[in-house]
KESE-856770 format. One record per residue: residue in three letters; residue number from 1; x, y, z of N, C-alpha, C in turn. Coordinates in nm, 3 decimals. Each point is the difference from the previous one (the first is absolute). Layout:
N
SITE, code, pos, n_xx, n_yy, n_zz, ca_xx, ca_yy, ca_zz, c_xx, c_yy, c_zz
SITE, ala, NUM, X, Y, Z, X, Y, Z, X, Y, Z
...
# end
This chain:
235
SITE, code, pos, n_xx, n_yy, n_zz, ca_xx, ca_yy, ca_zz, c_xx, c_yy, c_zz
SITE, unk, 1, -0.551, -0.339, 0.965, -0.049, 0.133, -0.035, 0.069, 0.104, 0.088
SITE, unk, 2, 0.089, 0.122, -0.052, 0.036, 0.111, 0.045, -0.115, 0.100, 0.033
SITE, unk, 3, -0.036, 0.076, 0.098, -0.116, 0.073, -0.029, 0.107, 0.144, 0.050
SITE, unk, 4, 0.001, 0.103, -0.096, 0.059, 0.114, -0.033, -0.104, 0.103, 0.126
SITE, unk, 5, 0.059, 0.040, 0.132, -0.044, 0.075, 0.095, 0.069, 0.138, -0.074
SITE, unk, 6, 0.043, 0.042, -0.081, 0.061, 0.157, -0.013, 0.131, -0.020, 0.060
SITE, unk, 7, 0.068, -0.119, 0.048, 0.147, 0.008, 0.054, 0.087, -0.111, -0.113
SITE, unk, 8, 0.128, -0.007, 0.040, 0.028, -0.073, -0.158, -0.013, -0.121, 0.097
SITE, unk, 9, 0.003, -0.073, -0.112, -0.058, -0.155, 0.021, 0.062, -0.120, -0.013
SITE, unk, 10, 0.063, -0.093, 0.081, 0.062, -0.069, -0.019, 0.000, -0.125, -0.015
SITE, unk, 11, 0.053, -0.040, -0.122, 0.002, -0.149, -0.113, 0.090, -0.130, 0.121
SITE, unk, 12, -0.117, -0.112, -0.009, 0.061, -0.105, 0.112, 0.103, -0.058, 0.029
SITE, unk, 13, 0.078, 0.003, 0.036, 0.145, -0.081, -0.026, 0.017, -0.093, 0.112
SITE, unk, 14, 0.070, -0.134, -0.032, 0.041, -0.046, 0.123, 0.109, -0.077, -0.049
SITE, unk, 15, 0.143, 0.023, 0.032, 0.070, -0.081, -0.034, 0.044, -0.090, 0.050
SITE, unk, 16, 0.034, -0.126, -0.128, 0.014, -0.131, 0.044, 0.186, -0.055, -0.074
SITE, unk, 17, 0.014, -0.087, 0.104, 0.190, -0.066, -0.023, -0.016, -0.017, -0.153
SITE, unk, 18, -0.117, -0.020, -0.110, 0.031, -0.022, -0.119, 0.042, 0.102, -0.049
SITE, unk, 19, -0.100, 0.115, 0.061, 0.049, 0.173, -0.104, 0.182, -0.006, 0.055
SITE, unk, 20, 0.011, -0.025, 0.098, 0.163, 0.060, 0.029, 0.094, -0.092, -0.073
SITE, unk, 21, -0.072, -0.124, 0.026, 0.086, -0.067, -0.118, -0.008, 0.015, -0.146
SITE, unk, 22, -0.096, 0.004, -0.043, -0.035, 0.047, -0.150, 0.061, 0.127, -0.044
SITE, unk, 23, 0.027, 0.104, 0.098, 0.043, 0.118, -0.063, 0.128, 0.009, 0.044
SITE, unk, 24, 0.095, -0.097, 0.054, 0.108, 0.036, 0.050, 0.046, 0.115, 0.131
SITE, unk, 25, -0.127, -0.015, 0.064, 0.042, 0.085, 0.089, 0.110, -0.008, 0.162
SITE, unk, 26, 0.042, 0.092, 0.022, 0.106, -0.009, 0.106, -0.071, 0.051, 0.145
SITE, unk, 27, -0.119, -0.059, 0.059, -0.102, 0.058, 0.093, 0.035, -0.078, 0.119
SITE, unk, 28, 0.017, 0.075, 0.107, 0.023, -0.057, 0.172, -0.114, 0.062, 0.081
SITE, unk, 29, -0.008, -0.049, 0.092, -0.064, 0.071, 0.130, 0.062, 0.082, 0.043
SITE, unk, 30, 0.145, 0.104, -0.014, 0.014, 0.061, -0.010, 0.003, 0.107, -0.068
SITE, unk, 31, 0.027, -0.036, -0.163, -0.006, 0.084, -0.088, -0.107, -0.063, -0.104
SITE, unk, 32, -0.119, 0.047, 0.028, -0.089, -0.068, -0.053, -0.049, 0.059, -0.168
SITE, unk, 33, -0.022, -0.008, -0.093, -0.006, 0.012, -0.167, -0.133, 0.084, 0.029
SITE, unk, 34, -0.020, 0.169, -0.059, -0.143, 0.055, 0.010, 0.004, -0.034, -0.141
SITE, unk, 35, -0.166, 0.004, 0.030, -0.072, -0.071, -0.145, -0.060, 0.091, -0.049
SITE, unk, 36, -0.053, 0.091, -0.130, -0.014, 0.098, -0.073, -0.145, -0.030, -0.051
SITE, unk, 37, -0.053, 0.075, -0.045, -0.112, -0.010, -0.179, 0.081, 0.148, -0.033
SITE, unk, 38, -0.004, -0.063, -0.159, 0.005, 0.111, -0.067, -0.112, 0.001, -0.129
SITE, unk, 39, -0.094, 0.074, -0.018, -0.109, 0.034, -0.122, 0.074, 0.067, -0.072
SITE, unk, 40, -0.028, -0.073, -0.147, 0.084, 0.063, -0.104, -0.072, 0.079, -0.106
SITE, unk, 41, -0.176, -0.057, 0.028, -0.099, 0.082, -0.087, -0.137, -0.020, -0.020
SITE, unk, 42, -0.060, 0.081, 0.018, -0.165, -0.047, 0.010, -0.077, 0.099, -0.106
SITE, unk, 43, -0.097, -0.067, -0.060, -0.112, 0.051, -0.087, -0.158, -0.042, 0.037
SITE, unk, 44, -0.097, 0.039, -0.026, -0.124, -0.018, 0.012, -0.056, -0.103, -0.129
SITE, unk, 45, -0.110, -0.074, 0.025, -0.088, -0.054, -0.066, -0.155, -0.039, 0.018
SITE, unk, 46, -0.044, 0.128, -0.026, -0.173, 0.040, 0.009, 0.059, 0.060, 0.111
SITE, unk, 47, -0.057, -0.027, 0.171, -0.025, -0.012, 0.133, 0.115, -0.073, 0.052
SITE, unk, 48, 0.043, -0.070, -0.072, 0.130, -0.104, 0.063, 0.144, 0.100, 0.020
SITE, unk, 49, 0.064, -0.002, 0.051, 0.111, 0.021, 0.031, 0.114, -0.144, -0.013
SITE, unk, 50, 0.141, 0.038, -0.027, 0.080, -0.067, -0.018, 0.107, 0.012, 0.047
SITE, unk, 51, 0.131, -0.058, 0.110, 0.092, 0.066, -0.009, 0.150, -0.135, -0.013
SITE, unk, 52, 0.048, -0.010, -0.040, 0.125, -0.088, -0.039, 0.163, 0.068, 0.079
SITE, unk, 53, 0.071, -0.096, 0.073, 0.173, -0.004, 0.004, 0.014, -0.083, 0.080
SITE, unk, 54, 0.078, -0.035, 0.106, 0.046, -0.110, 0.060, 0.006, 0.025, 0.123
SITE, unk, 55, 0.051, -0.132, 0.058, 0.089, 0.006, 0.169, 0.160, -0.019, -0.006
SITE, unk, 56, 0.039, 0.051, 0.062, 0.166, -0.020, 0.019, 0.048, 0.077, 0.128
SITE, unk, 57, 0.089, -0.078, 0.013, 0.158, 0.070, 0.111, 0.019, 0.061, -0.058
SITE, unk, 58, 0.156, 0.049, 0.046, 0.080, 0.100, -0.009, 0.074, -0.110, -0.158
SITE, unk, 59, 0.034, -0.104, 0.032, 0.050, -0.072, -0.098, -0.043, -0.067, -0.082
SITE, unk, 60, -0.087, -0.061, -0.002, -0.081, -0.067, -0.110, -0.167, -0.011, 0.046
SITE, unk, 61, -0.058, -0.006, -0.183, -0.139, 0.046, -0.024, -0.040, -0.163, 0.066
SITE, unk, 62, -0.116, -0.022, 0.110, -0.065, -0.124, 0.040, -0.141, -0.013, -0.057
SITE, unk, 63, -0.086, 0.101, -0.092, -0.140, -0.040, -0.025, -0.060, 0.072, -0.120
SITE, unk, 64, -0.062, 0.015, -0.065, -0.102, 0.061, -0.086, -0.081, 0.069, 0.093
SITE, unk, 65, -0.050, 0.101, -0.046, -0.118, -0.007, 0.078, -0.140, 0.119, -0.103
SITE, unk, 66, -0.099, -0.058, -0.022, -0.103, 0.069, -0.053, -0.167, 0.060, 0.078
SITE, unk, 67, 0.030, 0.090, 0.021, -0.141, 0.029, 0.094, -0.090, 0.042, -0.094
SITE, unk, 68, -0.144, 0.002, 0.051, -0.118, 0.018, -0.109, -0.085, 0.061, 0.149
SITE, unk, 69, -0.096, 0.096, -0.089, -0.088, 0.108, 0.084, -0.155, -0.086, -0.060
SITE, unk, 70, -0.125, 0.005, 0.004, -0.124, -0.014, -0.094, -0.091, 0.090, 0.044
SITE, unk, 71, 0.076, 0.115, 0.141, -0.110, 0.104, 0.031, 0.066, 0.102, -0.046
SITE, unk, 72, 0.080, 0.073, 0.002, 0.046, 0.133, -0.058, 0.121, 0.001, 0.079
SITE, unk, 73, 0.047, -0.100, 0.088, 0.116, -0.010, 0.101, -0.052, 0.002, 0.172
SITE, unk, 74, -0.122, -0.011, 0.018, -0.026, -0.031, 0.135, 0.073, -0.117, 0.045
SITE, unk, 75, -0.054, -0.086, -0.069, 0.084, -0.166, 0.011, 0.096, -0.041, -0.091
SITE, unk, 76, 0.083, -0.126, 0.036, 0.147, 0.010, -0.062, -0.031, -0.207, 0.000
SITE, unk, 77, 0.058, -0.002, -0.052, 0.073, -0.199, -0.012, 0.035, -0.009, -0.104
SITE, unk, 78, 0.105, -0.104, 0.019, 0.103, -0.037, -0.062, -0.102, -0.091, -0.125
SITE, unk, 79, 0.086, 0.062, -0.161, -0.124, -0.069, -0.079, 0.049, -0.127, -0.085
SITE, unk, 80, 0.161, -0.029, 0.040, 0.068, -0.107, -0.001, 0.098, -0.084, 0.036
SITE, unk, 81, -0.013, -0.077, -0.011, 0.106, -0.036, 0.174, 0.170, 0.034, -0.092
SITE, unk, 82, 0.030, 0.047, 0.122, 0.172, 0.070, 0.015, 0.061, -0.177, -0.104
SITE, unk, 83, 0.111, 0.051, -0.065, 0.071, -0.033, -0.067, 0.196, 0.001, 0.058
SITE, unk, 84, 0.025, -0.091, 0.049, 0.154, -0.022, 0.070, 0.092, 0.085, -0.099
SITE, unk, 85, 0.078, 0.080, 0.068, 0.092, 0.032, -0.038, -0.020, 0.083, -0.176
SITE, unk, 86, -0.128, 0.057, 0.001, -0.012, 0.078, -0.129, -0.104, 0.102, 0.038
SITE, unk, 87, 0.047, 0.118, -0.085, -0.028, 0.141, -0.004, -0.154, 0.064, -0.093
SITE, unk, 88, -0.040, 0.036, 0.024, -0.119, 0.038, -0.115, 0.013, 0.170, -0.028
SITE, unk, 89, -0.017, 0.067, -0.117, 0.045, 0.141, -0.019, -0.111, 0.070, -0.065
SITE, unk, 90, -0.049, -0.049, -0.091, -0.090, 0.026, -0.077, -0.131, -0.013, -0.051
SITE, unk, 91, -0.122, 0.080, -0.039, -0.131, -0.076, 0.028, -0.055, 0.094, -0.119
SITE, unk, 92, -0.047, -0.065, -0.100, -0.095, 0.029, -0.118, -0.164, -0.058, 0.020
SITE, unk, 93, -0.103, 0.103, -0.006, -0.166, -0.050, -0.033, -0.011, 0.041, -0.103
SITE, unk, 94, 0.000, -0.048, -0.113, -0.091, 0.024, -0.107, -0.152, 0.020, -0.002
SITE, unk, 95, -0.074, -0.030, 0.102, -0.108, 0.048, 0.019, -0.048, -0.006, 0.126
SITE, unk, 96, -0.132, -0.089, 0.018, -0.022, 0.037, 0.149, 0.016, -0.178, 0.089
SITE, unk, 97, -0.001, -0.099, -0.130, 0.055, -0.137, 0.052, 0.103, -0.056, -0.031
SITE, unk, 98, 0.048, 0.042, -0.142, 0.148, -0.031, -0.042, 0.116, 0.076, 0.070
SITE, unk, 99, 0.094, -0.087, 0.092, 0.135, 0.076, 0.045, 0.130, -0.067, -0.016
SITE, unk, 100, 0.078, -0.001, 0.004, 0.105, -0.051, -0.005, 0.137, 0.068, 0.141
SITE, unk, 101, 0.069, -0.077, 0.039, 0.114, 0.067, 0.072, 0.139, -0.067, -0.040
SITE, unk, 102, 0.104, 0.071, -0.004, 0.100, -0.065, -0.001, 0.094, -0.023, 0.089
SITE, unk, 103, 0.118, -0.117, 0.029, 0.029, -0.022, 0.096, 0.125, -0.075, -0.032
SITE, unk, 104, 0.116, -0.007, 0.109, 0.130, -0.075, -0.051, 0.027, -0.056, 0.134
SITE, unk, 105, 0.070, -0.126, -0.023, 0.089, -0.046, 0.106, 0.117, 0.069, 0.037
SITE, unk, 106, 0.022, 0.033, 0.144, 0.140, 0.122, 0.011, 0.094, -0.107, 0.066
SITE, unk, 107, 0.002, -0.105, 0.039, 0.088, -0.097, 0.037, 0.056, -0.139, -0.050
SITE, unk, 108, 0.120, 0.017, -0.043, 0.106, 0.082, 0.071, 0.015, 0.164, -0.114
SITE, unk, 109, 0.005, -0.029, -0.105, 0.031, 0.099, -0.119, -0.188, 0.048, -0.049
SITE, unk, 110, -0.027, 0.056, -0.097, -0.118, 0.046, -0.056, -0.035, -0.128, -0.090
SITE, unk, 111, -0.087, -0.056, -0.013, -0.061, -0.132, -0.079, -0.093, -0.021, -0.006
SITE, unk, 112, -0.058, -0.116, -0.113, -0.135, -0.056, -0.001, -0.134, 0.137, 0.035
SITE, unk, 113, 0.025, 0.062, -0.142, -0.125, 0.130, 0.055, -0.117, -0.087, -0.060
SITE, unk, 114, -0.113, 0.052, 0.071, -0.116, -0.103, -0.020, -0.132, 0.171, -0.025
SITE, unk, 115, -0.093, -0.056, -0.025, -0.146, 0.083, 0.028, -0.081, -0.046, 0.092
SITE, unk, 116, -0.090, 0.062, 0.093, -0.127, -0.033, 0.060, -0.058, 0.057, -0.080
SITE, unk, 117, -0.128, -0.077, -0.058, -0.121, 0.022, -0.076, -0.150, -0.033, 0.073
SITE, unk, 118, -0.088, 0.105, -0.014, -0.095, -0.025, 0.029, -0.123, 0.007, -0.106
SITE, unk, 119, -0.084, -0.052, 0.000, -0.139, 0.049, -0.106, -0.133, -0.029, 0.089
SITE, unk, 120, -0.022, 0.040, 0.091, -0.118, 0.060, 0.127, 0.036, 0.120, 0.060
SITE, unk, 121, 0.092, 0.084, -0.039, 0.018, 0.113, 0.124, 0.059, 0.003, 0.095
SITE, unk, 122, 0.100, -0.125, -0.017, 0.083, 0.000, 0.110, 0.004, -0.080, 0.145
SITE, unk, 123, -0.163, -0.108, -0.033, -0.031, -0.027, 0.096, 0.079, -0.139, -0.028
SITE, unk, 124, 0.068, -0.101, -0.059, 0.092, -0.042, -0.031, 0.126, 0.005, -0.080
SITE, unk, 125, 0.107, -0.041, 0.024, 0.130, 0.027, -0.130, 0.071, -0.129, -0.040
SITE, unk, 126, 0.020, -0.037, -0.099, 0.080, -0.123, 0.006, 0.137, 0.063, -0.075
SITE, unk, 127, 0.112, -0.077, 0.034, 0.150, 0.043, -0.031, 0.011, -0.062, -0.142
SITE, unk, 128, 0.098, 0.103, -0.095, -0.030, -0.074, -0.115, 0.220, 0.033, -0.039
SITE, unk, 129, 0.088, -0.096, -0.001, 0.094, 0.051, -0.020, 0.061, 0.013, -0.119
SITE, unk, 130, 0.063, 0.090, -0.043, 0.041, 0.061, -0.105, 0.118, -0.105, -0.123
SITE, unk, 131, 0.052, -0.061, 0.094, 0.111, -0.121, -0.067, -0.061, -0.159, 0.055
SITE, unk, 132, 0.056, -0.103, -0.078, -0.080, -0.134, 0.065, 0.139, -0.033, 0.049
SITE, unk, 133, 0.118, 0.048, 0.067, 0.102, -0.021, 0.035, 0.037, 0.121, 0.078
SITE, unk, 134, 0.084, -0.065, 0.103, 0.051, 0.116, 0.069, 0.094, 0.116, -0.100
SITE, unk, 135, 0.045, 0.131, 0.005, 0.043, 0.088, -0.051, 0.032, 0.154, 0.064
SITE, unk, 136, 0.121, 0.043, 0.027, 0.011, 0.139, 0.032, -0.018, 0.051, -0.073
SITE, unk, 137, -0.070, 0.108, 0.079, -0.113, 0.141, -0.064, -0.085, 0.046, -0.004
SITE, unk, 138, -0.017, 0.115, 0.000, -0.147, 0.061, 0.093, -0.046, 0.067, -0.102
SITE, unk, 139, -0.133, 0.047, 0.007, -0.111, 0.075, -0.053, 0.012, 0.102, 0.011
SITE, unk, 140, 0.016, 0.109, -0.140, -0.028, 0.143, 0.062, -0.063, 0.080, -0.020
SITE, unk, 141, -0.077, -0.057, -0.081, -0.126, 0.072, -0.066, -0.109, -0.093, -0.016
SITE, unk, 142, -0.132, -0.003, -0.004, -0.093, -0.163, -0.070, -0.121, 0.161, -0.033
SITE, unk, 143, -0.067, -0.091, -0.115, -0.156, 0.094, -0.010, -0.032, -0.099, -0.096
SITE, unk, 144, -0.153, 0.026, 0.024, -0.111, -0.079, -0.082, -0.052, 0.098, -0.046
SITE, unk, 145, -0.024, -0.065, -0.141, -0.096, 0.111, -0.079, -0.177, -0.034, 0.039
SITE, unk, 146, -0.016, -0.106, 0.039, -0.099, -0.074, 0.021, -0.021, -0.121, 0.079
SITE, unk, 147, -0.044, -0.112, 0.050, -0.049, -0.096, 0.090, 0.148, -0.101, -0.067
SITE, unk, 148, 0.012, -0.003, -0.146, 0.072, -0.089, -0.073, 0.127, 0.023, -0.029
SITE, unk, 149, -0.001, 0.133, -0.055, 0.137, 0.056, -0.085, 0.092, 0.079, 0.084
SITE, unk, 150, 0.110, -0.030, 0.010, 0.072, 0.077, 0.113, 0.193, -0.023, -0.043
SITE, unk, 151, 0.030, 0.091, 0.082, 0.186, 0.004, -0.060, 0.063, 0.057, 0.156
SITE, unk, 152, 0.095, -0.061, -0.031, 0.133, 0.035, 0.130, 0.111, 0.005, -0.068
SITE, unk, 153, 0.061, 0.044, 0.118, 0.141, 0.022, -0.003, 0.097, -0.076, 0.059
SITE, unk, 154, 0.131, -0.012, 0.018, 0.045, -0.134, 0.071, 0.171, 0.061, 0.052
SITE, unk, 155, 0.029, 0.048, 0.082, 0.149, -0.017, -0.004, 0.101, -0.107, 0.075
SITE, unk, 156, 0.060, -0.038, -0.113, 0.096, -0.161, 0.093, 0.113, 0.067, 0.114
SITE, unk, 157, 0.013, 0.117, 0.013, 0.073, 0.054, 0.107, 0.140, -0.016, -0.054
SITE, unk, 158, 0.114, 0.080, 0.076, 0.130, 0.003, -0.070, 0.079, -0.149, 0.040
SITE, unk, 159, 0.104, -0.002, -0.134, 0.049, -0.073, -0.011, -0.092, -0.121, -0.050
SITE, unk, 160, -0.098, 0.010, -0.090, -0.041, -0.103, -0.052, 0.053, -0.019, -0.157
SITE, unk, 161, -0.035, -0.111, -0.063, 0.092, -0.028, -0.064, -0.121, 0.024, -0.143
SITE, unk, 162, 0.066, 0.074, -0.105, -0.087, 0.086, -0.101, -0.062, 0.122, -0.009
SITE, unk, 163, -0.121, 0.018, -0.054, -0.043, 0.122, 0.044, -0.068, -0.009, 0.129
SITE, unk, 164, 0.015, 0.112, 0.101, -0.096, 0.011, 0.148, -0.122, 0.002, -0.007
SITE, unk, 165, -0.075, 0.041, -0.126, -0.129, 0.094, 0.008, -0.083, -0.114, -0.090
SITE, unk, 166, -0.130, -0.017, 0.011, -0.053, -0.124, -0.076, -0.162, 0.096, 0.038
SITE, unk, 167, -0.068, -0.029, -0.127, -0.153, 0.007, -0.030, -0.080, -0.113, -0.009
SITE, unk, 168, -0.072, -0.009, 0.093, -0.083, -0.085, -0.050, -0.173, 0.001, -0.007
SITE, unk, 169, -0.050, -0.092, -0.106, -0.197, 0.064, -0.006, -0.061, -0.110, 0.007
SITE, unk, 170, -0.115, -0.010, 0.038, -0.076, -0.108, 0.055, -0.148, 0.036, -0.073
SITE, unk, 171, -0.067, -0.092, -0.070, -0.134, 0.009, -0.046, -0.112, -0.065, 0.083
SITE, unk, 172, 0.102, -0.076, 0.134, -0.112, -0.102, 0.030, -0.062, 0.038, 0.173
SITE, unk, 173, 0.055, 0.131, 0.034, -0.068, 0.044, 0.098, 0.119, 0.037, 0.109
SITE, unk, 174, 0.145, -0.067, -0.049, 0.092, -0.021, 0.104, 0.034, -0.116, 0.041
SITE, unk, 175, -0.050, -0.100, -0.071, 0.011, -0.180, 0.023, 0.123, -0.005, -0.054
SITE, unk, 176, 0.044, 0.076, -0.117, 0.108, -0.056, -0.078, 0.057, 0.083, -0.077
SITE, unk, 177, 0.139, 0.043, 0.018, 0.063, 0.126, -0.067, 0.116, -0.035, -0.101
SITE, unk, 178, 0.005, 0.071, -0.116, 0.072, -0.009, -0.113, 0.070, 0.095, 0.013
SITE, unk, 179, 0.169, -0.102, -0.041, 0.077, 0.186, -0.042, -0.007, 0.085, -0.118
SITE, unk, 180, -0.007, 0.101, -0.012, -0.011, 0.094, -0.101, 0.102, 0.042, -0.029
SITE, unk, 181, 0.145, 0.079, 0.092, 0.088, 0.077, -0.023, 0.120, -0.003, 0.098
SITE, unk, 182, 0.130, 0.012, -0.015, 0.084, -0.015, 0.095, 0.073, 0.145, -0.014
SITE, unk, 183, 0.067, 0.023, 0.106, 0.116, 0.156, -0.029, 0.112, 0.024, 0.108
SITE, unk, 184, 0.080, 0.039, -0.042, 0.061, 0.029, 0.142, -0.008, 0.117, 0.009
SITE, unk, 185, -0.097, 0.067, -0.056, -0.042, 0.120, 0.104, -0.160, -0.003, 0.066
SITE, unk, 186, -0.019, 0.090, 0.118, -0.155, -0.025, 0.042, -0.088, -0.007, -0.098
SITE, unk, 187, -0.109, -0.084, -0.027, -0.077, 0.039, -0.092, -0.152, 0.062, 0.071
SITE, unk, 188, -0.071, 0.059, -0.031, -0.154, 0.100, 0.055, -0.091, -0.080, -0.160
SITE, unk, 189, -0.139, 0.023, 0.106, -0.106, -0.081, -0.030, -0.051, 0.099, -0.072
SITE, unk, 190, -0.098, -0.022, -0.131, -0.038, 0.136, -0.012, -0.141, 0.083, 0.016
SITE, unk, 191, -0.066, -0.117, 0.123, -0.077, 0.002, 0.080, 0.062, -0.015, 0.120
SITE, unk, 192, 0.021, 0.140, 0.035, 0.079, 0.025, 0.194, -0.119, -0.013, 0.077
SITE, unk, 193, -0.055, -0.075, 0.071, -0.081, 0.025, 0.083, 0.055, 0.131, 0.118
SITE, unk, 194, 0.141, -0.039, 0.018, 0.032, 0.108, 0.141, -0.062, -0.035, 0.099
SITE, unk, 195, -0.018, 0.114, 0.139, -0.053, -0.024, 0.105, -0.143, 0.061, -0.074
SITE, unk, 196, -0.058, -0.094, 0.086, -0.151, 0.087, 0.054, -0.020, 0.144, 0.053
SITE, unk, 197, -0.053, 0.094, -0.115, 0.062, 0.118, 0.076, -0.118, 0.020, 0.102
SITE, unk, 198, -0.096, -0.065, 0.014, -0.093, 0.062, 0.080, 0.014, -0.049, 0.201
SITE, unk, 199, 0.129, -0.114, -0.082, -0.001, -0.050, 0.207, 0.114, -0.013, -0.027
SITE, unk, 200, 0.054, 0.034, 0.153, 0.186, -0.051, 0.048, 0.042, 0.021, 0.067
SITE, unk, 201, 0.107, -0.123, 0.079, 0.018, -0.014, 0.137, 0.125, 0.099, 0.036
SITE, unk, 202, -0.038, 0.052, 0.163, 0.115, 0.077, 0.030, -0.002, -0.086, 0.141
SITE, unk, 203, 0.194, 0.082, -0.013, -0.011, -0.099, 0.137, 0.038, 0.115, 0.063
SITE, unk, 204, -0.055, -0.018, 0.151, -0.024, 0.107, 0.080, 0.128, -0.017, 0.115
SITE, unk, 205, 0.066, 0.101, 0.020, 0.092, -0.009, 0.154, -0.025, -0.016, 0.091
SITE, unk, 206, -0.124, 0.135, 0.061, -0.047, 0.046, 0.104, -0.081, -0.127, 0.069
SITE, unk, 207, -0.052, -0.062, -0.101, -0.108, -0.165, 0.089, 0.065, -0.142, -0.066
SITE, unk, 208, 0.112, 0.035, -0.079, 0.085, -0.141, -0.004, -0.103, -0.063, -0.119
SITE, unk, 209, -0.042, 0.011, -0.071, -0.115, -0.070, -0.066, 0.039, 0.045, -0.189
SITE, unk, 210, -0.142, -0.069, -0.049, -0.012, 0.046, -0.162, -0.130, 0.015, 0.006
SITE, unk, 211, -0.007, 0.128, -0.058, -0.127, 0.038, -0.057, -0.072, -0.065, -0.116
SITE, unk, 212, -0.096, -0.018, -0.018, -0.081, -0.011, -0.155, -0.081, 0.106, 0.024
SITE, unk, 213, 0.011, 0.081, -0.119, -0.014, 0.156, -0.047, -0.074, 0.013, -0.158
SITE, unk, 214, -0.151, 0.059, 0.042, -0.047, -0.011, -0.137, -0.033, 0.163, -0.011
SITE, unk, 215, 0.069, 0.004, -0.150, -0.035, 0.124, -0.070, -0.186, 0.080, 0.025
SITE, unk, 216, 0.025, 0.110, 0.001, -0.182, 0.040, 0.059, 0.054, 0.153, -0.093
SITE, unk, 217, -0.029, 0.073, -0.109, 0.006, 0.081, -0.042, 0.164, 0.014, -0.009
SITE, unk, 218, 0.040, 0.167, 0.066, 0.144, -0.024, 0.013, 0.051, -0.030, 0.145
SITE, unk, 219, -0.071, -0.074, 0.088, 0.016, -0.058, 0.121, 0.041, -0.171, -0.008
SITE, unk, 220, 0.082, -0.019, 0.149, -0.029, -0.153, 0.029, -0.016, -0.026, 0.145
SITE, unk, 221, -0.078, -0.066, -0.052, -0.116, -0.061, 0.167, 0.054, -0.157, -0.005
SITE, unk, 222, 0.030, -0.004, 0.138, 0.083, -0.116, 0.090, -0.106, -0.103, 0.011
SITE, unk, 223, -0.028, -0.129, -0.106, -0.136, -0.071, 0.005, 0.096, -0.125, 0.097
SITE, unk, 224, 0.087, -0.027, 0.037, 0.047, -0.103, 0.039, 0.132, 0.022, 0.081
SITE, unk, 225, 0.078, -0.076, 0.117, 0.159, -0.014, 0.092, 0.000, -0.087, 0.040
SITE, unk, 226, 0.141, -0.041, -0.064, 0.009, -0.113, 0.060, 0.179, -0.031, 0.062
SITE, unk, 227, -0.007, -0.045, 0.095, 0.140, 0.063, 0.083, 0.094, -0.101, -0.067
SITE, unk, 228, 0.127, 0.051, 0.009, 0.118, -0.037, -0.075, 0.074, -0.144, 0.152
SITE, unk, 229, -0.030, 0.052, 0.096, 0.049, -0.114, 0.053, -0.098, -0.102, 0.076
SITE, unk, 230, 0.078, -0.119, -0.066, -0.125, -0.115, 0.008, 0.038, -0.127, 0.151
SITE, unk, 231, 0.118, 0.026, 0.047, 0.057, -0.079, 0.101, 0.155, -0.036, -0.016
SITE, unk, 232, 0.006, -0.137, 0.064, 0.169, -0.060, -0.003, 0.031, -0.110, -0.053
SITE, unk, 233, 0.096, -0.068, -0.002, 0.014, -0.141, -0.022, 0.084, -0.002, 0.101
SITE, unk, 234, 0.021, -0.122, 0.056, 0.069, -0.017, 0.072, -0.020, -0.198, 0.042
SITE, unk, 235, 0.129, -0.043, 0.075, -0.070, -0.145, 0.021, -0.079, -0.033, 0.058
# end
């Protein structure tokens, strides 16, 4: 448990010879690897708070990482355990227990994009991945119309072989996705979820950190910080 004093707040890290080996890193006791979070986006559900992005160096992404609030952001913990070497960007509630997030492997290239799904509010997620085989290409859009019915977007990144851009829709909650459409140009959902306009993270200079920032009329009030540097690697 993080408990949020009004200063930004910092996510646990301790690195171990697997992260430096796993991510390829080049870390000495002299020149030792600083280790990052970066939040890529947070939304509310009821009282819950949410916020999703990763850990990384300077060179490669080492973790997932998803934090969850259940007071309004007094308190903070992690609401699923970090994920090696993959990124999380995105976070849909359809209501106040259905959520979904999306998420890709960034090592070595963009791959294997998967969902975290929850149906309690967040108080568990299980990973649900998008291909039953490995595959380059990431997610760039996902929305549910409902608990069941839902559509994404897919790009295989350049230099893939056909069209880049692929649709796909799922009736069964996100267990299992069908293609619909291929293009080689971007294709848009025609349900954009977009950002959440009512929350969003800034990252701050002056205290090294990221804000979570919720809309209050035409104001935003700082409900959450959490500092951008998390430690080293080193041997």
């Amino acid at each position: 448990m993080i408990e949020n004093t009004g200063k930004p707040m910092l996510v646990p890290f301790q690195c171990s010879e697997e992260d430096i080996r796993s991510a390829g890193l080049a870390c000495s006791e002299d020149d030792p690897c600083q280790i990052y979070l970066e939040l890529a986006v947070a939304v509310s559900a009821g009282p819950r708070i949410f916020a999703a992005g990763n850990i990384h160096a300077e060179a490669a992404t080492l973790y997932s990482v998803l934090l969850g609030s259940e007071d309004s952001g007094r308190t903070w913990r992690e609401v699923h355990e970090r994920i090696r070497g993959a990124g999380l960007d995105h976070i849909q509630f359809i209501d106040a227990e259905n959520g979904f997030v999306s998420g890709i492997s960034l090592s070595p290239l963009p791959q294997d994009p998967f969902l975290l799904i929850t149906h309690d509010g967040g108080k568990s997620w299980r990973p649900s991945a998008i291909f039953s085989e490995p595959r380059i290409g990431s997610i760039v859009q996902f929305h549910f119309d409902g608990h069941k019915t839902g559509s994404l977007t897919i790009d295989r990144g350049l230099g893939s072989d056909g069209d880049r851009y692929e649709l796909y829709e799922s009736q069964d909650g996100g267990d299992s996705w069908g293609i619909r459409q291929t293009s080689v140009k971007p294709l848009r959902l025609k349900s954009d979820p977009g950002a959440n306009p009512d929350w969003r993270i800034r990252a701050d200079a002056a205290t090294k950190s990221f804000h979570i920032e919720h809309r209050s009329g035409q104001r935003w009030t700082n409900e959450a910080a959490f500092s951008v540097k998390l430690g080293v690697c080193k041997p």
